[in-house]
Backbone bond lengths (Angstrom), bond angles and torsions (degrees), N, CA, C in turn:
res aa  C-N    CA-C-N  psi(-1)  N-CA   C-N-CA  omega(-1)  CA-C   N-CA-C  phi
1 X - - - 1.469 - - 1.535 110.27 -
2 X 1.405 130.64 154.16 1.015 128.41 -166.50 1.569 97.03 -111.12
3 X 0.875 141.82 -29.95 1.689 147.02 -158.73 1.658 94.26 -159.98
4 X 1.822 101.81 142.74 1.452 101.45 167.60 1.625 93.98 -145.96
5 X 1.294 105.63 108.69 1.618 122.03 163.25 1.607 118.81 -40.39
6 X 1.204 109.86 117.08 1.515 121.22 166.32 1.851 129.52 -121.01
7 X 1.601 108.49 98.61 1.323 104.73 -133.75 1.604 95.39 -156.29
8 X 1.310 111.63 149.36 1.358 116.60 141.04 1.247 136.20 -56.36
9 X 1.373 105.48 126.50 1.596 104.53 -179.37 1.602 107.54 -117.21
10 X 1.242 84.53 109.45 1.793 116.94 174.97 1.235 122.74 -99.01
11 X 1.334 133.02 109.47 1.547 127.12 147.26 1.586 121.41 -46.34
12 X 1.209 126.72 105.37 1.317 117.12 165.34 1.224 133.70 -86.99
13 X 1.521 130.82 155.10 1.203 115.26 -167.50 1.449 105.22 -141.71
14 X 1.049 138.44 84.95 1.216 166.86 136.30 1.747 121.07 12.45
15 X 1.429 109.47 101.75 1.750 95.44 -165.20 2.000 93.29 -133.94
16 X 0.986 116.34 148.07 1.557 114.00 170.88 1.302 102.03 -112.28
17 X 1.538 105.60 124.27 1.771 126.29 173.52 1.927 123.80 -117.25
18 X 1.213 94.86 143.36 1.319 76.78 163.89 1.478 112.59 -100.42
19 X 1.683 106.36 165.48 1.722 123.72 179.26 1.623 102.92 -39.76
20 X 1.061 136.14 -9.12 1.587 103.49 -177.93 1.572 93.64 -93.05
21 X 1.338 120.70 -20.50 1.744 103.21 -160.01 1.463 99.93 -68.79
22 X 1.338 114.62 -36.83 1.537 119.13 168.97 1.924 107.45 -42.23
23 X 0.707 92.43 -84.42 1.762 116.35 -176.14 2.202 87.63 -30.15
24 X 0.946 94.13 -58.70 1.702 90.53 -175.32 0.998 133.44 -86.69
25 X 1.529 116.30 5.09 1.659 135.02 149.19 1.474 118.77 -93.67
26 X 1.520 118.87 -2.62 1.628 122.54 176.28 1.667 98.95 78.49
27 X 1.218 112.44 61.04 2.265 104.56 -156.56 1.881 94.28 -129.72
28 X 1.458 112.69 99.81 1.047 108.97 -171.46 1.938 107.87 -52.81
29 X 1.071 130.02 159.22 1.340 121.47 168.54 1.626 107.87 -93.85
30 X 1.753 81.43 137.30 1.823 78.86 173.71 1.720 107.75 113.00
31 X 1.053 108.07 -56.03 1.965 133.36 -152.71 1.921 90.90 -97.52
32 X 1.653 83.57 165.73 1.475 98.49 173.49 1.096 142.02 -122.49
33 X 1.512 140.83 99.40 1.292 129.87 -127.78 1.496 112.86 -118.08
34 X 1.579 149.26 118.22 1.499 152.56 -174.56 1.138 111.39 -77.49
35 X 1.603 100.36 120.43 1.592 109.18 -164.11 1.760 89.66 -120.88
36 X 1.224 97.79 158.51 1.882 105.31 159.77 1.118 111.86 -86.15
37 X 1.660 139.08 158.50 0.878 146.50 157.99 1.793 119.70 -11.72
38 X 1.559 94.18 -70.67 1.826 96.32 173.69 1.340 115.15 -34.91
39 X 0.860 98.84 -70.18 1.785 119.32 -168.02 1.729 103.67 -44.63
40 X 1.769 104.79 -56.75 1.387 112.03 179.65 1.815 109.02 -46.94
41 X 1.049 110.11 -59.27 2.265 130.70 170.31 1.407 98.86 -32.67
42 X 1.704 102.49 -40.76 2.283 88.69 -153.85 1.553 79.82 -92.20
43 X 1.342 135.60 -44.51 1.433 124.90 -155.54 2.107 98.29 -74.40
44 X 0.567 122.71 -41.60 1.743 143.90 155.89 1.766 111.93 -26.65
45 X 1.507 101.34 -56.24 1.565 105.36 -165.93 1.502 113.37 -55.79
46 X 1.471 111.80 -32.11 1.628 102.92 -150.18 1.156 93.04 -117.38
47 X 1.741 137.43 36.43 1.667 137.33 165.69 1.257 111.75 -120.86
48 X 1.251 131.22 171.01 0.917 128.64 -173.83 1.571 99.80 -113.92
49 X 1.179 127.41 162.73 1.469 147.46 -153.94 1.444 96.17 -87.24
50 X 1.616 149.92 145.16 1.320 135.63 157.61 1.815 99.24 -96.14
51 X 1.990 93.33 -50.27 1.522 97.27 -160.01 1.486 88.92 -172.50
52 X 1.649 105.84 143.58 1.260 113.64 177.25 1.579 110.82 -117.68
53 X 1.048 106.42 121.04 1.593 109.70 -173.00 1.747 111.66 -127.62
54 X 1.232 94.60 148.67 1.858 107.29 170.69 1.624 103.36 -36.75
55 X 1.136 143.96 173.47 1.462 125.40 123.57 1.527 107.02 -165.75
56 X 1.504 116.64 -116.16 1.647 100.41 -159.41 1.216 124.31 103.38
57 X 1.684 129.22 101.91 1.285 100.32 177.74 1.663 159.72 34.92
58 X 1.931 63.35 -130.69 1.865 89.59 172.65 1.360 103.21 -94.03
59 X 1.633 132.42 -1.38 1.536 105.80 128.78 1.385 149.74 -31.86
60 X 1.633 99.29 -38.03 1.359 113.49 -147.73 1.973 82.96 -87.63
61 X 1.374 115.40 -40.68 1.194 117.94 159.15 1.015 152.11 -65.07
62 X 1.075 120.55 -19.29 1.871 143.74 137.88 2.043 106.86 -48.92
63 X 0.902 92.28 -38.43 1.842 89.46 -175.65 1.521 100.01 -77.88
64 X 1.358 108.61 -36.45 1.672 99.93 -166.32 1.610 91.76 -78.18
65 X 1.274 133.91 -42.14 1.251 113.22 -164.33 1.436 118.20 -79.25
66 X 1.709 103.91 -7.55 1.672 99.34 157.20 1.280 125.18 -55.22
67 X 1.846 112.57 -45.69 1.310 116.11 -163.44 1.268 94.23 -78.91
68 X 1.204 135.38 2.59 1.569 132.89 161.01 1.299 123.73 -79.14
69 X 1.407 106.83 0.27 1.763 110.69 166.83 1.757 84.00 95.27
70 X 0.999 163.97 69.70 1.200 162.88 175.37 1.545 125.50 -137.09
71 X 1.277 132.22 81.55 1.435 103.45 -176.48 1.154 116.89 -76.17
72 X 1.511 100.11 150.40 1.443 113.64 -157.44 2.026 118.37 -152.08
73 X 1.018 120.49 133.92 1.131 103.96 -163.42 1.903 110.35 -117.02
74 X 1.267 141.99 166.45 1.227 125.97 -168.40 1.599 102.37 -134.11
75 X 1.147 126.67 167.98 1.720 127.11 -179.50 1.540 104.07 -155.37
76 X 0.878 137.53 90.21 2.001 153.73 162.41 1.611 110.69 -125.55
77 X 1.192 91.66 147.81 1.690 115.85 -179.32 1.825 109.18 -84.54
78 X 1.488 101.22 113.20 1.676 108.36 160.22 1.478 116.68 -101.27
79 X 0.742 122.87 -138.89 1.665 147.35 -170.31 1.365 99.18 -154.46
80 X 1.603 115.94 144.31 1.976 108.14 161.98 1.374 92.34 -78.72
81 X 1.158 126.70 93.21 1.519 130.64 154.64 1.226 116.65 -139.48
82 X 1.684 127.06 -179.60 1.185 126.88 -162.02 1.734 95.29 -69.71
83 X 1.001 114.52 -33.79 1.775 95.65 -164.52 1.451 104.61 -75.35
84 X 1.240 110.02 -17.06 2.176 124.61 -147.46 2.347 71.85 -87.53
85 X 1.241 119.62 -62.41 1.393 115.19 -179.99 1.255 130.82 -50.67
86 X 1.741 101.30 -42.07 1.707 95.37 162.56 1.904 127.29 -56.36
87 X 1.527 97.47 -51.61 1.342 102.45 161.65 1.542 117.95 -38.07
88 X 0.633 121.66 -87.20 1.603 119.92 -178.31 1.231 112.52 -26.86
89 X 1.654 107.34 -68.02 1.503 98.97 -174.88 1.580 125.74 -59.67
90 X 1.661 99.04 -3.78 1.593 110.69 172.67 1.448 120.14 -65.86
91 X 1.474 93.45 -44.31 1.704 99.58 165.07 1.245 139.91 -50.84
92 X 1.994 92.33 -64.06 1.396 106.11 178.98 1.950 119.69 -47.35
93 X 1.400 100.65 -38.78 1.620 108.94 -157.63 1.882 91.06 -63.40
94 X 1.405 120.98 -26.36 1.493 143.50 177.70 1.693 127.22 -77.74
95 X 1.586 93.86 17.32 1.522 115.27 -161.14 1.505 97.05 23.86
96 X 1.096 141.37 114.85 1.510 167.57 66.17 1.043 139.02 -83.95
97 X 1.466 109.47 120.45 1.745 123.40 -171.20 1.540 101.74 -63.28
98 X 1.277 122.96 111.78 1.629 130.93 169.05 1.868 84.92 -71.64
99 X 1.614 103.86 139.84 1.016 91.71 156.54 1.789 100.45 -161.15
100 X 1.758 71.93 85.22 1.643 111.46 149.70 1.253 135.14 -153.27
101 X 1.359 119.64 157.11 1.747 119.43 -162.97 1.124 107.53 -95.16
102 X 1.260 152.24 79.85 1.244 160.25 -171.27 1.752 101.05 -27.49
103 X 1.208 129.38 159.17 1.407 127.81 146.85 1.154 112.87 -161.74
104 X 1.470 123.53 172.50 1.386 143.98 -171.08 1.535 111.14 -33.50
105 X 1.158 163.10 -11.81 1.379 171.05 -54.29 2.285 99.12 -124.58
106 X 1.347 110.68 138.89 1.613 104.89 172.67 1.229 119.56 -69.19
107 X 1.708 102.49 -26.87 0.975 112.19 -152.41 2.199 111.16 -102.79
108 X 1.255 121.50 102.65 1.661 108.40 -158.13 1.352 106.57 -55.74
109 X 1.222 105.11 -174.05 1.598 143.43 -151.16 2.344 88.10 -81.38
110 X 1.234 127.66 147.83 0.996 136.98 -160.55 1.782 92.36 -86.99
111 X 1.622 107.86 137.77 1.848 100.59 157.73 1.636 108.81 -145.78
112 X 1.186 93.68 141.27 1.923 90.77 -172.34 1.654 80.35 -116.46
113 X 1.566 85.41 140.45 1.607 109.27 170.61 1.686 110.01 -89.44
114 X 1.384 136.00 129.71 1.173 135.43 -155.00 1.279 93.08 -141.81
115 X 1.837 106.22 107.14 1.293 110.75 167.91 1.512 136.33 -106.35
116 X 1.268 113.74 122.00 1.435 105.24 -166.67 1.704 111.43 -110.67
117 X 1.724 110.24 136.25 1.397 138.02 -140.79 1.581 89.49 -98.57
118 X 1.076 110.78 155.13 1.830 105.35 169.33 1.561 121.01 -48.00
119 X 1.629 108.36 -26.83 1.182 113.55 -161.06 1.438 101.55 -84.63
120 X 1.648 135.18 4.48 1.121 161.07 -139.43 1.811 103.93 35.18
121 X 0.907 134.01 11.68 1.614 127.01 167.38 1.909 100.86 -56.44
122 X 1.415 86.63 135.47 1.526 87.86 164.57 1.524 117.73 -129.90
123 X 1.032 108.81 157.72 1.691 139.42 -162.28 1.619 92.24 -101.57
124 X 1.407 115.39 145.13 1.582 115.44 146.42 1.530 123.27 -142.85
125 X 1.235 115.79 149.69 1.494 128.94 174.74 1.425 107.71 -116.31
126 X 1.085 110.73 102.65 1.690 118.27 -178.04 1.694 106.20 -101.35
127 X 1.158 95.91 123.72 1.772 95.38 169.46 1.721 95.44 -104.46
128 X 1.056 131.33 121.04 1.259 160.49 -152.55 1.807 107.93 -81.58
129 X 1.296 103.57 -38.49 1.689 100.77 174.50 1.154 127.42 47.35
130 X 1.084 162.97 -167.89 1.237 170.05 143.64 1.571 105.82 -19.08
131 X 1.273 123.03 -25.71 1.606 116.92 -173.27 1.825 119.24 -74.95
132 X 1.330 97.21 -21.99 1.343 103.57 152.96 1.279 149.29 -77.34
133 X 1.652 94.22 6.25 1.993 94.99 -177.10 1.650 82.43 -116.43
134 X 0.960 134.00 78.04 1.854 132.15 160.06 1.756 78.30 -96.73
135 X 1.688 77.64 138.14 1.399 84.42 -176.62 1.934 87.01 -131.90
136 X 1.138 114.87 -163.38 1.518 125.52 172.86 1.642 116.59 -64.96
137 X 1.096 87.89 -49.38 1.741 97.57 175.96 1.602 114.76 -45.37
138 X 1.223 91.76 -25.28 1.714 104.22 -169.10 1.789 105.37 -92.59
139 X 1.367 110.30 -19.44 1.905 79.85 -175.78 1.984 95.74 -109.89
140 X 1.478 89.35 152.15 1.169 122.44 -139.16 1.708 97.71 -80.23
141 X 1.396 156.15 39.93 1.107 160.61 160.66 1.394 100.25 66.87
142 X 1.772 82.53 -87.68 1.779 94.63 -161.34 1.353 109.68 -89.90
143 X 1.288 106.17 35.89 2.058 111.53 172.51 1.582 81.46 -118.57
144 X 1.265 143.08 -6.49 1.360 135.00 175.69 1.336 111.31 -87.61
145 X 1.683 107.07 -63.07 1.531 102.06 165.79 1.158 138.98 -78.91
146 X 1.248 116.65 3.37 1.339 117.67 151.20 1.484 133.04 -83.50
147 X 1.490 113.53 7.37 1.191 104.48 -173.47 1.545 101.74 -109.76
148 X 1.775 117.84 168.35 1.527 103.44 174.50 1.775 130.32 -61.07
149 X 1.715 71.48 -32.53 1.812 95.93 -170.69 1.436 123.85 -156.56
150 X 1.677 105.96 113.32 1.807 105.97 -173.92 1.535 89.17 -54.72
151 X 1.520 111.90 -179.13 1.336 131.54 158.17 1.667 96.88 -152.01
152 X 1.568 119.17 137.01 1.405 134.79 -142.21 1.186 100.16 -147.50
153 X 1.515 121.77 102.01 1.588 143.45 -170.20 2.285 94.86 -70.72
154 X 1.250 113.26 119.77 1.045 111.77 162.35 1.465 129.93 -68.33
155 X 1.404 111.21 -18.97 1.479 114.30 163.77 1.286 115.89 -61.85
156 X 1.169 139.58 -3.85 1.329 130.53 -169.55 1.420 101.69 -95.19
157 X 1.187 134.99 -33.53 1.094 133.30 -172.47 1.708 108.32 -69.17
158 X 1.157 115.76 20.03 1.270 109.13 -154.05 2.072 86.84 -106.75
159 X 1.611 106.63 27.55 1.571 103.87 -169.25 1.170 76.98 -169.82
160 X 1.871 94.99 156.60 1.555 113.42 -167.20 1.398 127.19 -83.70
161 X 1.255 126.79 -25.85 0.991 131.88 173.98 1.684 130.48 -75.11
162 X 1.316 111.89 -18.76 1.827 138.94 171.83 1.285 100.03 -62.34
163 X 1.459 148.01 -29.62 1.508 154.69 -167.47 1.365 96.54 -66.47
164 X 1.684 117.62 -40.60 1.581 110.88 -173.21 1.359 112.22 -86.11
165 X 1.266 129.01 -31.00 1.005 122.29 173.45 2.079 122.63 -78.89
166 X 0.851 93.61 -38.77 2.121 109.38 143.34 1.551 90.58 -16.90
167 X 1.288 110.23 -81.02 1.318 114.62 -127.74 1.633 100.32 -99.65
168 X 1.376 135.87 -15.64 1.491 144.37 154.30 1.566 95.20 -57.62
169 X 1.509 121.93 -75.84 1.344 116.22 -153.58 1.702 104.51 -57.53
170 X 1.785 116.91 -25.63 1.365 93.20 175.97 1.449 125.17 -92.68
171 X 1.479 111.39 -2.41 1.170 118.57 173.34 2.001 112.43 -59.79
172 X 1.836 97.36 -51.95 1.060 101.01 -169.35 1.858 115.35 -67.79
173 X 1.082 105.36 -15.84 1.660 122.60 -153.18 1.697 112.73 -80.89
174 X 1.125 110.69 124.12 1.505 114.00 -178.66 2.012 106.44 -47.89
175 X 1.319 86.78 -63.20 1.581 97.07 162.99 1.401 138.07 -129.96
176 X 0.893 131.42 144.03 1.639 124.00 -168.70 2.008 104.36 -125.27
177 X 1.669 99.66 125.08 1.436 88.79 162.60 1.686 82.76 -148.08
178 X 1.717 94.12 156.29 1.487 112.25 -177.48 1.558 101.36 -140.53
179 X 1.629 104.65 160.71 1.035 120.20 173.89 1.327 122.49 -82.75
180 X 1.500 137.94 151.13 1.320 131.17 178.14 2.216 116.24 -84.89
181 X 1.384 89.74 -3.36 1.230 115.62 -173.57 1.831 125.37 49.36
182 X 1.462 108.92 -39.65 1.553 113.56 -157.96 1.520 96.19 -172.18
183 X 1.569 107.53 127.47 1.463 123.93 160.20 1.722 114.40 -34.86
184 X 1.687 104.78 -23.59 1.086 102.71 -154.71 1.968 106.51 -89.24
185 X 1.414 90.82 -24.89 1.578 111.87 176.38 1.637 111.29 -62.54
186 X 1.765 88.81 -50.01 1.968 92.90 -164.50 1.538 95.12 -78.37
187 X 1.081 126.91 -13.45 1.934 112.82 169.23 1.671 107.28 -82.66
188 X 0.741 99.00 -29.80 1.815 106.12 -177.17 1.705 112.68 -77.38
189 X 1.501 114.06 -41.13 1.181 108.62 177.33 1.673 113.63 -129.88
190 X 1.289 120.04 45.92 1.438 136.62 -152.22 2.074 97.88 -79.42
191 X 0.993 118.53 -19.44 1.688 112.98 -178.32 1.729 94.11 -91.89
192 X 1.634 114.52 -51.46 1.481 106.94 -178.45 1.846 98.47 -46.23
193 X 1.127 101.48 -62.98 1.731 112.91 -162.64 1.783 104.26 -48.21
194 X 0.985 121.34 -40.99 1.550 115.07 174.27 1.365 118.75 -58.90
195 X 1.882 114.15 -47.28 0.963 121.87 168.26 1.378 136.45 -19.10
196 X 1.790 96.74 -72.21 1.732 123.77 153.20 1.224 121.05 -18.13
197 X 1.469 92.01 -76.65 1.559 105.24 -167.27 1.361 117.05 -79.04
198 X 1.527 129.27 2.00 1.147 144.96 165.84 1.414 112.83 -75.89
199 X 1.299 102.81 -56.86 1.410 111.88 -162.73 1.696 124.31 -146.66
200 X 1.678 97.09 34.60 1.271 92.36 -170.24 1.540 111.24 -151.48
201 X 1.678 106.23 -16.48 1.480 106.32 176.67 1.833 100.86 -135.19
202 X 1.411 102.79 154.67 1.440 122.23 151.58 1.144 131.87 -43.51
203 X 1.192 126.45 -62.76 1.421 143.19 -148.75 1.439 93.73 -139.58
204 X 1.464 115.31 133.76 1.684 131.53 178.56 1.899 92.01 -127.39
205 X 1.076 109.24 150.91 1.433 124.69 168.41 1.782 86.80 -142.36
206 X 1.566 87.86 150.76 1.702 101.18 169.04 1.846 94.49 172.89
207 X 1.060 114.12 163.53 1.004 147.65 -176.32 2.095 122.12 -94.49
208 X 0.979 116.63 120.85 1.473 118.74 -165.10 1.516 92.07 -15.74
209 X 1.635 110.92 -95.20 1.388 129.49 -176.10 1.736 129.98 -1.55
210 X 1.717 89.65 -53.57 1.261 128.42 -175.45 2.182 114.30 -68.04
211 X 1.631 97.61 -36.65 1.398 100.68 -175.02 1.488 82.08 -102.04
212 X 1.116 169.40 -22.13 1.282 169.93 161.28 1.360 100.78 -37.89
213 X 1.300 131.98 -51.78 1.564 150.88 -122.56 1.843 80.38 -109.24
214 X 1.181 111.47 -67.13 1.218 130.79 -161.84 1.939 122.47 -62.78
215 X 1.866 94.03 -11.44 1.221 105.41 -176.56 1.591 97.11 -117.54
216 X 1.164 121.83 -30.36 1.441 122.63 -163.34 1.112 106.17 80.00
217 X 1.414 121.94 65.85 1.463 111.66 155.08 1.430 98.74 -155.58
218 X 1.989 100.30 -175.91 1.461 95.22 -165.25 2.047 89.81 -123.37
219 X 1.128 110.34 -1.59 1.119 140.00 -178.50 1.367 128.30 -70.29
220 X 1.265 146.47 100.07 1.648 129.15 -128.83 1.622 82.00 -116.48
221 X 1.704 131.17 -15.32 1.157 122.91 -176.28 1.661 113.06 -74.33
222 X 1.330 102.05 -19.23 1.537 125.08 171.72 1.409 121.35 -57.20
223 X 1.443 104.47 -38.51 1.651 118.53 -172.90 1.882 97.19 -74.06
224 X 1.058 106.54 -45.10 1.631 119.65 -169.46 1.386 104.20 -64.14
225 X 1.644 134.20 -34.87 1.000 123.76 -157.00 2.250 87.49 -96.80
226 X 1.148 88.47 -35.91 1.723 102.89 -178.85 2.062 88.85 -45.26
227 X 1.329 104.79 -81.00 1.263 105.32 -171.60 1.951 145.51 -46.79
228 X 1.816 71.85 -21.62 2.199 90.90 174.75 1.624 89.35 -82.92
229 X 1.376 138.63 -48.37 1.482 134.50 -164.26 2.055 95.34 -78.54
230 X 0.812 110.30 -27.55 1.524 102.85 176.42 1.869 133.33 -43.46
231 X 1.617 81.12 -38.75 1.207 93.16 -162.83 1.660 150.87 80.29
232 X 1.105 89.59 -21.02 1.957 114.16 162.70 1.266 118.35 -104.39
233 X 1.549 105.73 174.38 1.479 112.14 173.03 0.757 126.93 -83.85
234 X 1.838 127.73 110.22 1.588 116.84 178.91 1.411 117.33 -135.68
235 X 1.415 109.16 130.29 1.761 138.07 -127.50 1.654 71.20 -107.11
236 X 1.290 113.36 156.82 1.655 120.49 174.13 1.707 96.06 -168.47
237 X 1.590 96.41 123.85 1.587 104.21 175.01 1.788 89.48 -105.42
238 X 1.923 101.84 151.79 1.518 106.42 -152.98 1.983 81.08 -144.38
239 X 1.419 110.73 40.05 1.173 89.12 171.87 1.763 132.83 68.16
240 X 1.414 95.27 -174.29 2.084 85.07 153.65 1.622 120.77 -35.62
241 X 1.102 111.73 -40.08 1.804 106.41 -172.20 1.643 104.41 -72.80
242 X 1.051 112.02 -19.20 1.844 108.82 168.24 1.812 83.66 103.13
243 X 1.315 97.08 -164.23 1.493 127.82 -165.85 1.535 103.46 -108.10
244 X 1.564 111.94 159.15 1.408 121.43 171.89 2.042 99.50 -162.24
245 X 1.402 97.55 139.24 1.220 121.02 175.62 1.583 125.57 -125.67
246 X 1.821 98.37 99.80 0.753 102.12 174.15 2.199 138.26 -90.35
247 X 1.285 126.41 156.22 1.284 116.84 -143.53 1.754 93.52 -164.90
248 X 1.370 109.48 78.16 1.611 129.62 -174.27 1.393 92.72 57.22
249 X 1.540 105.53 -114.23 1.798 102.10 -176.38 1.402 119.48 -107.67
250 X 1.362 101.82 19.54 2.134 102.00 167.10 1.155 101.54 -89.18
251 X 1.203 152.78 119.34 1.436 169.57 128.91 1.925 128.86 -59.88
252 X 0.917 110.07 67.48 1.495 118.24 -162.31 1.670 120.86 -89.52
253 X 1.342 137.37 97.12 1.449 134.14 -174.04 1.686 107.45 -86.22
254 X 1.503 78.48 162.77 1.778 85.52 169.45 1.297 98.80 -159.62
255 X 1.716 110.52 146.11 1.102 117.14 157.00 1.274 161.11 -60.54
256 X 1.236 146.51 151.47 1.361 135.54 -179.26 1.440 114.42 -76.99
257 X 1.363 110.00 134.55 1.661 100.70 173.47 1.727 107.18 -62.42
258 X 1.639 98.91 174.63 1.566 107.87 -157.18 1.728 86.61 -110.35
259 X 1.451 114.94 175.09 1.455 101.64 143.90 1.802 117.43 99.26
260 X 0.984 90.30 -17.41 1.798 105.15 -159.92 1.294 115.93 -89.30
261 X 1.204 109.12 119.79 1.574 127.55 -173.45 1.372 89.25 -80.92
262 X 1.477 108.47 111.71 1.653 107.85 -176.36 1.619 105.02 -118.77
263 X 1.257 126.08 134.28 1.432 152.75 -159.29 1.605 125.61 -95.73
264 X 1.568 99.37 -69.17 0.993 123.23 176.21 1.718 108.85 -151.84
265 X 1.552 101.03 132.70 1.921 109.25 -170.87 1.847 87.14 -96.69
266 X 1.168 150.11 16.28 1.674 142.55 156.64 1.187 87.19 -42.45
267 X 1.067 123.53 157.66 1.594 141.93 -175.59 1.045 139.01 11.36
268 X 1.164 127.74 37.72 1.352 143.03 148.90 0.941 122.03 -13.09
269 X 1.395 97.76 -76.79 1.975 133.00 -173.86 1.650 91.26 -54.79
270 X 1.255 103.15 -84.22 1.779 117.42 164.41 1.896 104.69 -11.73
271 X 0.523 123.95 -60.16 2.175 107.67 -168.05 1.090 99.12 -104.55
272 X 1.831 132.14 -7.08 1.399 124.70 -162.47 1.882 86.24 -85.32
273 X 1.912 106.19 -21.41 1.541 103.85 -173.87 1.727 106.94 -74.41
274 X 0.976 76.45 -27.12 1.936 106.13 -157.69 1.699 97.98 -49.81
275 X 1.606 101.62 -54.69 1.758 120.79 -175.64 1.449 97.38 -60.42
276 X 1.375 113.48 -52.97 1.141 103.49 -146.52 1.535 121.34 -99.39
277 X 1.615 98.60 6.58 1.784 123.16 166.18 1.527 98.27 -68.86
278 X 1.523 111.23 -50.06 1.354 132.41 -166.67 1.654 99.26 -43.82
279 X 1.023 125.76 -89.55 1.555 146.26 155.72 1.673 92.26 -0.87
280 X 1.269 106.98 -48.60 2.126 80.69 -139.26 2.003 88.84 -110.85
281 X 1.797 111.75 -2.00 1.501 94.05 157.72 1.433 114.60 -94.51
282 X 1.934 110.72 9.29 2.100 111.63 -166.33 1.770 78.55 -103.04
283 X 1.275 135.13 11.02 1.432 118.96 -161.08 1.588 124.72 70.38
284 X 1.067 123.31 17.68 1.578 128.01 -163.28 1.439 101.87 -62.89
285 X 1.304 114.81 -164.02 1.324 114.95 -176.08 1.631 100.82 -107.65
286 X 1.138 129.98 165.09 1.765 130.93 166.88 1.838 98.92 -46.67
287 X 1.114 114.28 -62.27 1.674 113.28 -176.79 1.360 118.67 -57.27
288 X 1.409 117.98 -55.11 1.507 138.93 174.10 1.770 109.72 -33.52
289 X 1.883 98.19 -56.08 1.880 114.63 171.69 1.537 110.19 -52.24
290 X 1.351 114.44 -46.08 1.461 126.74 -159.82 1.578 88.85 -60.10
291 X 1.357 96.28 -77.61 1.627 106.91 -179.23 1.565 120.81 -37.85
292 X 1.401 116.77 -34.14 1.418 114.78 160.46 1.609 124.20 -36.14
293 X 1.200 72.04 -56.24 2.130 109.90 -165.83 1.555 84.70 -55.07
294 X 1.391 131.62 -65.27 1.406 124.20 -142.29 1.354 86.86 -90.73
295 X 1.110 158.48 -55.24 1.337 148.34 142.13 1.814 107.71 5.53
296 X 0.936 114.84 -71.50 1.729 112.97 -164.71 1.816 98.43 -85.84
297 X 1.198 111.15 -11.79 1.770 84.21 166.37 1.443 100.77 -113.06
298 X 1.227 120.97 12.55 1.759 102.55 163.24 1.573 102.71 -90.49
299 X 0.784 127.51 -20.65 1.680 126.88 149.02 1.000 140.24 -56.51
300 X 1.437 139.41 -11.35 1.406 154.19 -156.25 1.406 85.35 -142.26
301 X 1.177 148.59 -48.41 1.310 123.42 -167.78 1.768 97.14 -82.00
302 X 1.107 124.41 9.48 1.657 101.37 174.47 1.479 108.96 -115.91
303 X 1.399 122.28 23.13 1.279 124.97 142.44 1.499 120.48 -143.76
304 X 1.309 125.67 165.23 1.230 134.78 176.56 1.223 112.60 -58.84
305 X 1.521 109.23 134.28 1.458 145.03 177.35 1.267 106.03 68.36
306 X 1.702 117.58 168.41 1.587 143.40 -131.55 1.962 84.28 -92.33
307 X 1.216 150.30 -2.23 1.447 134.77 -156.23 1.693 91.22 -139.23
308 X 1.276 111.49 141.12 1.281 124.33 178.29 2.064 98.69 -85.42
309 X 0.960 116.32 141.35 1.586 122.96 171.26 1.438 90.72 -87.69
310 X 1.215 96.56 150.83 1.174 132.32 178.77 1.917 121.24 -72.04
């Protein structure tokens, strides 16, 4: 296997709002917020449905780097229930080896509500479900060492029991890189998150905001000097200004495509990883990956939901 996804597995469910429903549920724009079930039902009742899709992360990035010719395998917690079956079969139909055994669970199958603003920015309310207790027991040995490279959803850490399995899959793992996922993660778990990326993974992905958050600064020349003394690879999406990957002291940008009738920004981050995993397990160059990356999310943002159709 070339890549093996380590991630929440979420059903998403897809609703278009305008800015006041935000404003009158207390719903930062943009960010991602953990709701309970209730909360998920009352905020749920009064929208209308767009589209319900598999999703997740570094799911959503595991699928794209299938359709990139990649085998690739994925590991998240369902429920045997109707949503825990759709998931799967979301994968499988996406050649990716799920490799987990579903079982009886109290607790259901995970769904983040994903709201998208006129401006197409989207909001999410994830009720977490069962996809948040992956514990150790759950990742799969020799789907770790056999693969080139875990990839490790930072949302998961956002629950107690994901720390053990964190730390097996990177023990076991040729290489490990994870996402920082959400401003909302790296303020919440900002000493674990240094830790990581200090001294524990390869590959960092994060988002301006997100490596900003994570260094304490407001200073983006800060992140650059943070990342040449680091010593690893760390991938940074910058918005309009495009992406840059830094790699000790090679520092390489790329631009954003121009032009783009953009829809929905759900997974961006998600295929911009997806491209640019692609690149650096085919040997690509640091620029060649980047360009991958911006390639597969100028595609996903010009239609609805986190997975490119086929």
């Amino acid at each position: 296997m070339k890549v093996l996804g380590i991630g929440n597995a979420i059903v998403d469910v897809i609703c278009k709002v305008e800015d006041s429903f935000l404003t009158e549920n207390s719903l930062a724009k943009g960010t991602m917020k953990l709701v309970d079930e209730a909360e998920f039902k009352k905020l749920l009742s009064t929208l209308i449905i767009e589209e319900t899709i598999a999703g997740g992360s570094v799911a959503n990035s595991i699928v794209g780097l299938s359709q990139l010719g990649n085998q690739v395998s994925f590991i998240g917690k369902v429920n045997n229930d109707e949503l825990g079956d759709k998931y799967e079969k979301s994968l499988t139909i996406e050649k990716v080896k799920y490799c987990y055994k579903k079982k009886e669970e109290l607790v259901p199958t995970g769904t983040c509500l994903i709201l998208i603003t006129p401006d197409s920015e989207r909001t999410m309310c994830t009720f977490l479900g069962i996809a948040g207790k992956v514990s150790d027991k759950d990742i799969d040995e020799n789907a770790v060492k056999n693969s080139e490279l875990v990839f490790l959803e930072g949302y998961l850490w956002d629950e107690g029991d994901p720390k053990s399995a964190f730390d097996k899959a990177m023990r076991l793992s040729n290489k490990a890189a994870m996402s920082l996922s959400d401003q909302f993660c790296v303020d919440r778990h900002k000493k674990s998150y240094l830790d990581l990326v200090k001294n524990k993974l390869d590959i960092i992905f994060a988002n301006e905001q997100e490596v900003l958050s994570l260094i304490d600064t407001k200073n983006f020349n800060e992140v650059v000097s943070f990342g040449k003394k680091l010593g690893k690879l760390i991938v940074i999406t910058r918005g309009e200004k495009g992406s840059i990957a830094i790699h000790n002291n090679e520092v390489v940008e790329c631009n954003i495509k121009k032009g783009l009738k953009i829809v929905d920004l759900t997974g961006a981050g998600d295929l911009f990883a997806a491209g640019f995993l692609h690149g650096y397990v085919n040997n690509l160059s640091m620029k060649q990956s980047l360009e991958k990356g911006t390639d597969m999310s100028s595609k996903v943002i010009q239609i609805f939901g986190a997975r490119l159709k086929k």
